[in-house]
N, C-alpha and C positions, 0 to 999 in steps of 0.2 A: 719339640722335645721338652721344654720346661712345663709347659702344658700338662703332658703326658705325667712328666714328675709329680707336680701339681695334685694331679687327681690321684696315683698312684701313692705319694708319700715315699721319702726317702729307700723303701727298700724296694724301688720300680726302677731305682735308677741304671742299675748292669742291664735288666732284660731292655729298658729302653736305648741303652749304649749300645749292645748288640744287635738291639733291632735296627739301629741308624747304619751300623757295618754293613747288616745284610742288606738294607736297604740299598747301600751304595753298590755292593756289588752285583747287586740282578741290577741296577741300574746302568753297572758298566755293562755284561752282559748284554742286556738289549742292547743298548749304543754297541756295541762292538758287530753283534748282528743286523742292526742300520746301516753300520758305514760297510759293510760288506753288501748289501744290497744293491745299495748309491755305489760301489765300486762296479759292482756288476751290469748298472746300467749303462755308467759311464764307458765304461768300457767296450759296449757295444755300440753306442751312439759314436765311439772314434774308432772303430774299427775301420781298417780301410785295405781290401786286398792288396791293391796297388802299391801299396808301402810296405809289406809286410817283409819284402826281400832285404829290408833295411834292419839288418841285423840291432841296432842300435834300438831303432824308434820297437823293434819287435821284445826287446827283453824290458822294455820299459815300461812298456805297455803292457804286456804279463804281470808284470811287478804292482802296476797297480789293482791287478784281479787277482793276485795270489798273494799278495806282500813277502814273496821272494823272486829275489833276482833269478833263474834261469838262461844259461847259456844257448843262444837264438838255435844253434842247429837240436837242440834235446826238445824247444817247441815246437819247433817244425815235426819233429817224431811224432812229439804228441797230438800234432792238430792235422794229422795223415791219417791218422787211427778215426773210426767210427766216433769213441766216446772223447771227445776232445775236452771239454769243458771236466769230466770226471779224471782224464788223465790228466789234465794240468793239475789241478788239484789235487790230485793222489803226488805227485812229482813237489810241490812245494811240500808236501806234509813230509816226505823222505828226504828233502834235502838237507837236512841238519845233522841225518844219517849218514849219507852218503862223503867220501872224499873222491873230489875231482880234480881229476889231469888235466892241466890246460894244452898241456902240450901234446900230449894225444889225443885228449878230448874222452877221455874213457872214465868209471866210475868206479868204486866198490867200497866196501863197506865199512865206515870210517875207524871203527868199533870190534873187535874181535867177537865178542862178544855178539854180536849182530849177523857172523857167518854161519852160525847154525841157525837152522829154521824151527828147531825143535826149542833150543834156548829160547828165540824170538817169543814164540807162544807161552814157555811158562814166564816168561816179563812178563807179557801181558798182564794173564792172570794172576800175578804177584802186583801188579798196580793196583788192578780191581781191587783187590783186596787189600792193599792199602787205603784204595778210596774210601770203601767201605769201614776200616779201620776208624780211618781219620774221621769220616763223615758222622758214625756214632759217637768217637770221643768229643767231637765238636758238640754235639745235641746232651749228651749226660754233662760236662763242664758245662755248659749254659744253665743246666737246669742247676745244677751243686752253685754257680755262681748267685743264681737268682735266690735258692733259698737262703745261701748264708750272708747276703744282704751285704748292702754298700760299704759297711761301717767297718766291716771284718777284712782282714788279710786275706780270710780264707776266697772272700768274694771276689777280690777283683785278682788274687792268682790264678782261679780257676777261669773268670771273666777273659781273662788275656790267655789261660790255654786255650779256651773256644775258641779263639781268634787264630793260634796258631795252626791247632787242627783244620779249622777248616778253610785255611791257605794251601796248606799242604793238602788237602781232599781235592783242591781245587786243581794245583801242579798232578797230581798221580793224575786225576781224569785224563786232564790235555795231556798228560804223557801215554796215557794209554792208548789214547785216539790216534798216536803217531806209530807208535810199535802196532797195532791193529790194520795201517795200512803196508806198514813193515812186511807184518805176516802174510797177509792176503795178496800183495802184489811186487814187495820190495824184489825178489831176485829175477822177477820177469822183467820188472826194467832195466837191471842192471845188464840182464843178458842182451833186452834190445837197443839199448844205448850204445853198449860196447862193440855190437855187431853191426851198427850203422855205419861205426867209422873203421872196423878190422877188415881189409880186403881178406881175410885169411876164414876169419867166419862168416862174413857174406858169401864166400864160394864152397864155402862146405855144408847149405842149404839153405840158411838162415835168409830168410827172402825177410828183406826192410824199405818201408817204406823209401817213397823218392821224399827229398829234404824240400824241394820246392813246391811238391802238392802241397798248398795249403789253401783251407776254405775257409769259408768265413764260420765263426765256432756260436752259428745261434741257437739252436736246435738242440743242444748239450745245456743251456741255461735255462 
């Protein structure tokens, strides 16, 4: 970076401060997409049928392929289904959503706001659109910070708004990605989770899976 200064001369110095920010953060980025790799292989290299009825060793061992804990009978749900590996992962993305009963074992939606399906979708689109808010205001403050140069107030308040906008761009995205799996699958799980354990909805048709089919989830990765 002093380098860069160097050649630049003092009024280089906010694009090259911002450029280290952004630097760092596609670099967490990647890293976060690595460890998620290495988590998924690991996880398959300790997969072990045999063990799986071990409620214990099975929410832990999801946890290190979702980085959420999951309660052993809602994997079992999910690794009886066809796409196992997709519905684990759609189930970690709505659990932040969801409130769960321990004591009946049953789900719903943490958030009032989250029981309409019609709400769910325009959040969405109110995120997007925040992304997109934020993600411009980040790119015009970088550019107002660069022209009115290091020396000025005007440069590094505008300098440290790009920073903030595009924090905030960064939060609406991932929050978007979580309402989006909200939308598209949140109330078929809650109907299937809840009807795994309701003798009262499993007999008035709702056919669910058996809790101890479970295969091994390679095929899904």
């Amino acid at each position: 970076m002093k380098e860069l200064i160097e050649i630049g001369g003092t009024g280089f110095v906010i694009p090259a401060v911002l450029s280290v920010l952004v630097l760092y953060i596609a670099r967490g980025l990647f890293g976060m997409h690595g460890r998620r790799s290495q988590a998924r292989k690991e996880f398959l290299e300790l997969w072990n049928d045999a063990r799986a009825s071990d409620d214990l060793w099975l929410e832990v061992s999801v946890r290190h392929l979702v980085g959420t804990y999951l309660p052993a009978h809602i994997v079992r749900l999910a690794l009886a289904g066809p796409d196992k590996a997709q519905s684990l992962f759609d189930l970690a993305e709505l659990w932040l959503l969801l409130r769960y009963d321990r004591d009946a074992r049953t789900v719903a939606w943490l958030h009032a706001r989250h029981h309409d399906p019609a709400r769910r979708s325009r959040r969405r689109w109110l995120l997007f659109t925040a992304y997109f808010i934020c993600a411009m205001g980040a790119y015009f403050s970088a550019v107002v910070a660069a022209n009115a140069g290091p020396a000025t107030a005007r440069g590094w308040t505008f300098g440290v708004l790009a920073v903030i906008f595009a924090f905030n761009a960064l939060l609406a995205l991932m929050r978007g990605d979580t309402i989006k799996v909200a939308v598209a699958v949140g109330d078929e799980w809650i109907r299937r989770i809840n009807a795994s354990v309701a003798p009262s909805a499993t007999a008035s048709g709702d056919a669910t899976p058996n809790e101890s089919d479970v295969h091994t989830p390679t095929a899904s990765l």
